[in-house]
N, C-alpha and C positions, 0 to 999 in steps of 0.2 A: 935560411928560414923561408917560409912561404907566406906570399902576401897576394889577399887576393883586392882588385881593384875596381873601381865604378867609374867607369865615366860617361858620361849620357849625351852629350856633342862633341863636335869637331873640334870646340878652344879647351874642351877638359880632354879630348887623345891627344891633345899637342902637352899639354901638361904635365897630363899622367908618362905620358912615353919620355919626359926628358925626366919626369920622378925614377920613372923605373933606371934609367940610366945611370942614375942617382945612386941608387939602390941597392945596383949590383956592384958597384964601388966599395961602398962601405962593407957590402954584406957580398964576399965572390958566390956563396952559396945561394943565394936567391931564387927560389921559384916563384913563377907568377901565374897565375889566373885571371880573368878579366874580360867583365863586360864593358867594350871599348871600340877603338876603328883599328885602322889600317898604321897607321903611325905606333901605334902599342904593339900590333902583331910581328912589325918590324925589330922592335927589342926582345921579342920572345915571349914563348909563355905560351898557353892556350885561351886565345879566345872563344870564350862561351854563346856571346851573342855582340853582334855587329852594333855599334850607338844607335844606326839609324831605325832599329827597330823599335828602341827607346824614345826614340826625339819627337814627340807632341808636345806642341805648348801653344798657351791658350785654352781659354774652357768650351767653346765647341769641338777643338779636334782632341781634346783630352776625353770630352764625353763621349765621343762616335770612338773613339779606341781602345775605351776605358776596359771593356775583356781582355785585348791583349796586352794591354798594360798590367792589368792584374794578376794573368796568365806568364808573364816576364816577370813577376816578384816573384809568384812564387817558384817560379823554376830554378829564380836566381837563389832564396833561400835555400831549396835543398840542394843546390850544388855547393854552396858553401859549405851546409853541415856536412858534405859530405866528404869533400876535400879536406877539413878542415886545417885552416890557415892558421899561422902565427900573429897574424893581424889581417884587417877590414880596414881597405886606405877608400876612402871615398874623397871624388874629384867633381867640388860644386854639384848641379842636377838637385835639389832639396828635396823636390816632391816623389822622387822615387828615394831617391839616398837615406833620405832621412827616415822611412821606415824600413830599410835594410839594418838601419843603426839600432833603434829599437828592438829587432828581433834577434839578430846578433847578441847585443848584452843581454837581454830578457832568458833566450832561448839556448846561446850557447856560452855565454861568458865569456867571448872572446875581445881581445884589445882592438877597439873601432877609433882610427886614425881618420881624418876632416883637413884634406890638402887643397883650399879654397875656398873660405867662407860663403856659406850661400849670404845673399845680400838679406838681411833679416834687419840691419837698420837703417834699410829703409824703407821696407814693411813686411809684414807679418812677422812682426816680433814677439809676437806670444811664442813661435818656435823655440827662442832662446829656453823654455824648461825643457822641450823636447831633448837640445842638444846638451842641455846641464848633464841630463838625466841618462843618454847615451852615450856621448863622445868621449871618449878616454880624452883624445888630444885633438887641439886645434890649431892649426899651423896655416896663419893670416898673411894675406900677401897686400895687403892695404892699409897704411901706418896707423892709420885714423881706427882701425878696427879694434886696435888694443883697447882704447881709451873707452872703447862703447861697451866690449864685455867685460875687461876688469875693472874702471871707474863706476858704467851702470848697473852691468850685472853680477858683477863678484866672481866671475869664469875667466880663470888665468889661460890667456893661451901666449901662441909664442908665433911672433913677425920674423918671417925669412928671408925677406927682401920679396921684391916684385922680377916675376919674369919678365916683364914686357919689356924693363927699365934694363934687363941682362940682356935680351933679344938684341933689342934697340942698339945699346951699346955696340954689341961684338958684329952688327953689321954694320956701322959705322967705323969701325976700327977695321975692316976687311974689305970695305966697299972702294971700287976701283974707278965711279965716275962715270960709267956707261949708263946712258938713258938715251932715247929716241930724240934726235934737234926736229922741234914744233918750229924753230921761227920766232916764237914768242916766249915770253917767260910766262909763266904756267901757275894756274890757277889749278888745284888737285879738288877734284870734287869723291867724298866718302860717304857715299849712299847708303852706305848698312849692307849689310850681308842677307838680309830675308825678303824675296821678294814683292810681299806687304810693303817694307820698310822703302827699300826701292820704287817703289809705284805711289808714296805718299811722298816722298822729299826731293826725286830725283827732277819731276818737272818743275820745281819752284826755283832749286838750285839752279837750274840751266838758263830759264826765266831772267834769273837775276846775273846771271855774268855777262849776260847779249849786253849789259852798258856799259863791259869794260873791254873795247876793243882792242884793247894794246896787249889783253894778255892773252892766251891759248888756255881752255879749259880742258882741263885732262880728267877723265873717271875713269879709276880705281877696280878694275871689273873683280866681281867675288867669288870663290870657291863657289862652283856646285851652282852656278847664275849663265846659263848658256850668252853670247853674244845676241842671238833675235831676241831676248827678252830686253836686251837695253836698246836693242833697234830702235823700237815702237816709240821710244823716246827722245833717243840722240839724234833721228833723221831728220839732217836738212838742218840741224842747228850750230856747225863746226866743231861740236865736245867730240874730241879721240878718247879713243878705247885702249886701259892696255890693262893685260890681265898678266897675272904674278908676278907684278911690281909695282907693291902698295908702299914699298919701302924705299924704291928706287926715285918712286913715284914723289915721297915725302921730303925725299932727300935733293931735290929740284924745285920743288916750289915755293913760288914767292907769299901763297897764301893757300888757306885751304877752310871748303866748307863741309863738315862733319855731321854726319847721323852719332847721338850720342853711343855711347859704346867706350872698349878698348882702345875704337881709334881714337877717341880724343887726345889721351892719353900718349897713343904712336906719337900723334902729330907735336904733342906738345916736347917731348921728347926728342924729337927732331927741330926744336925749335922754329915751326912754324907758325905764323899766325893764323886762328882759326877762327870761325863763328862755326858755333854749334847750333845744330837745325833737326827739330824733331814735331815733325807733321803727326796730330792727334785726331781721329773720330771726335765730333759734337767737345769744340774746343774749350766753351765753356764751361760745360763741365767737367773737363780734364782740368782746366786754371783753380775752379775752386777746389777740385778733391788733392791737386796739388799742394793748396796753399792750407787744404783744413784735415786731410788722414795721411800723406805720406811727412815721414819722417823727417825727410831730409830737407834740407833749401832748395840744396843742387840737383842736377840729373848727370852733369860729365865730370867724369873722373879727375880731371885737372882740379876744378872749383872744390870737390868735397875733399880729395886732399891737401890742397890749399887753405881750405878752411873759410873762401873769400871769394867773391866774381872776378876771376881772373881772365875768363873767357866771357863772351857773350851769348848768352844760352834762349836761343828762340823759339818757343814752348807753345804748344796748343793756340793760345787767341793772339801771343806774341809772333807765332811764325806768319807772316807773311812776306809777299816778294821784297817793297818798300824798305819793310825793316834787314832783308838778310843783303841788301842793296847797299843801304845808310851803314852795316857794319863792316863791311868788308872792304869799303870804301877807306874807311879808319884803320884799317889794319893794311891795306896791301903799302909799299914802299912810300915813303913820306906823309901817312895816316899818322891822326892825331894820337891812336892809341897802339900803336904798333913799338913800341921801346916798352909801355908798360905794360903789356903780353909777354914778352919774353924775359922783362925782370923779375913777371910773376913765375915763369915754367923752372927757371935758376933756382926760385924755393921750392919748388913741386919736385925737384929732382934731388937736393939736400934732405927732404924729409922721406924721398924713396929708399937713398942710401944707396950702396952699391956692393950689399951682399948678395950671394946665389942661390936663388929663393930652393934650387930642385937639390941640390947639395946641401943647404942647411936641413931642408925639411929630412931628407934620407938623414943625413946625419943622425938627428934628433930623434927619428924612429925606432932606428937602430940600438943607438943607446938603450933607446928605451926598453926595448925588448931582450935587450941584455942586461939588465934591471942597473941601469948607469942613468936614469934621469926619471923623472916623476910619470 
């Protein structure tokens, strides 16, 4: 069968390229199409257009690119019609995805497959009619997601497990113990991967570990984040640099301070203790539209599948140096709250489970298009 594909960053080609792997298991007959990276092209297939021609986020460089953005839908629709696929797998990206979806069932009637919920509860959740209204299937890698489409919205979809929790695993299960000797035991510092995210967090973090002499601050360097760009920050303050070994990296430290994200998630997974730290523009008013339009409690991945503050989450008028000082203090080796951080990550991994989120979903596809499942 052929299956054509979206992915619109770097963590949906990592995705989408272990789906397709997936894919052609269940299905040896497989062809693929796809707007994707480098990681997809490596499983096969033709790609149509590279992610990064896709990748603006944010509403000034969405508006200064909004031609070529719109110039990339429509390209991308008529390669569809024209290829025409046995399904439309779309990999998270909502604000393009989700009117490929549209047009697809509108315009060709074809079966549009959803491998990664865009996050819609925790806001803009009016989208949920968009997706009623579109998505054949929805195949959730976050346990908590069921309960918000079929408890709130009456939209059955189906949990496959979580990649990150299979990642995680099978590099702990394969991992040999090699890391760099600092000297010290090791403070992991995860600045976020965009470098906005890195130029708000990266100096407060640093800030705050100068009062823990006894450990060695290590940061996490990011795909696609050259070394002079962390220069201008780490000089002269002892944080080491190491780059593609965030996992290596996690699997060595005594503690670790996180830009919300995936990582929190790695970290907690790794059973590390964390404080989560995410620097906001005009703080107060990120606390109140926190507290009064988004959805959720939380912002890191641990907490909202937990269901509970598991972690400590230091947010817009909450982040400063004092407070991410006072929490890490509590979590590194003989902190007050360092046993009930990792009692909490014990349930955060029981409600992950430890199915294979890119094999169930292929599975499940498959089926389906073999008329074996709804």
């Amino acid at each position: 069968m052929k299956y054509y594909l979206i992915a619109g960053e770097a963590s949906g080609d990592l995705h989408a390229s272990r789906l397709m792997q997936s894919l052609r298991e269940h299905d040896p007959e497989a062809e693929f199409r796809f707007f994707g990276g480098d990681l997809m092209a490596a499983v096969g297939g033709t790609r149509v257009r590279h992610y990064r021609e896709l990748a603006y986020m944010g509403f000034v460089p969405v508006l200064l690119h909004l031609p070529t953005i719109l110039s990339n839908m429509r390209s991308c629709k008529r390669d569809i019609a024209g290829w025409r696929p046995d399904a439309v797998v779309l990999i998270d990206y909502p604000g393009f995805n989700l009117g490929i979806a549209k047009y697809v069932r509108a315009a060709l009637g074809l079966p549009v497959f959803y491998y990664i919920s865009p996050k819609i509860w925790a806001w803009k959740e009016y989208r949920i009619k968009n997706i009623k209204r579109d998505v054949s299937r929805m195949f959730c890698i976050l346990p908590f997601e069921t309960d918000f489409y079929e408890g709130r919205h009456g939209y059955p979809v189906d949990y496959v497990g979580n990649p990150t929790a299979e990642e995680v695993a099978a590099f702990r299960r394969g991992y040999d113990g090699r890391f760099p000797d600092f000297g010290r035991p090791v403070i992991a510092l995860l600045a976020g991967s965009r470098r906005q995210e890195i130029k708000d967090n990266l100096p407060a973090m640093i800030e705050a570990v100068q009062a823990f002499a006894d450990y060695r601050p290590v940061l996490a360097g990011a795909p696609g984040i050259e070394r002079g760009y962390y220069d201008r920050f780490i000089s002269g303050t002892g944080v080491e640099v190491v780059e593609n070994m965030t996992y290596p990296l996690l699997a060595n430290a005594a503690a670790a301070l996180v830009t919300s994200g995936t990582a929190t998630l790695e970290t907690a997974l790794f059973g590390v203790p964390q404080v989560v730290c995410y620097e906001t523009p005009i703080p107060r008013l990120i606390a109140f539209l926190r507290r009064h339009v988004l959805k959720v409690r939380y912002i890191s991945l641990v907490n909202l599948i937990a269901g509970r503050e598991v972690v400590p989450e230091l947010v817009a008028d909450t982040f400063t140096v004092a407070n991410i000082r006072r929490c890490l203090a509590d979590i590194l080796p003989g902190g007050s709250a360092r046993c009930a951080q990792t009692e909490g990550y014990a349930e955060v991994g029981r409600r992950l489970g430890t199915g294979c989120a890119p094999d169930n979903a292929a599975r499940l596809m498959v089926a389906a298009l073999r008329g074996g499942g709804r």
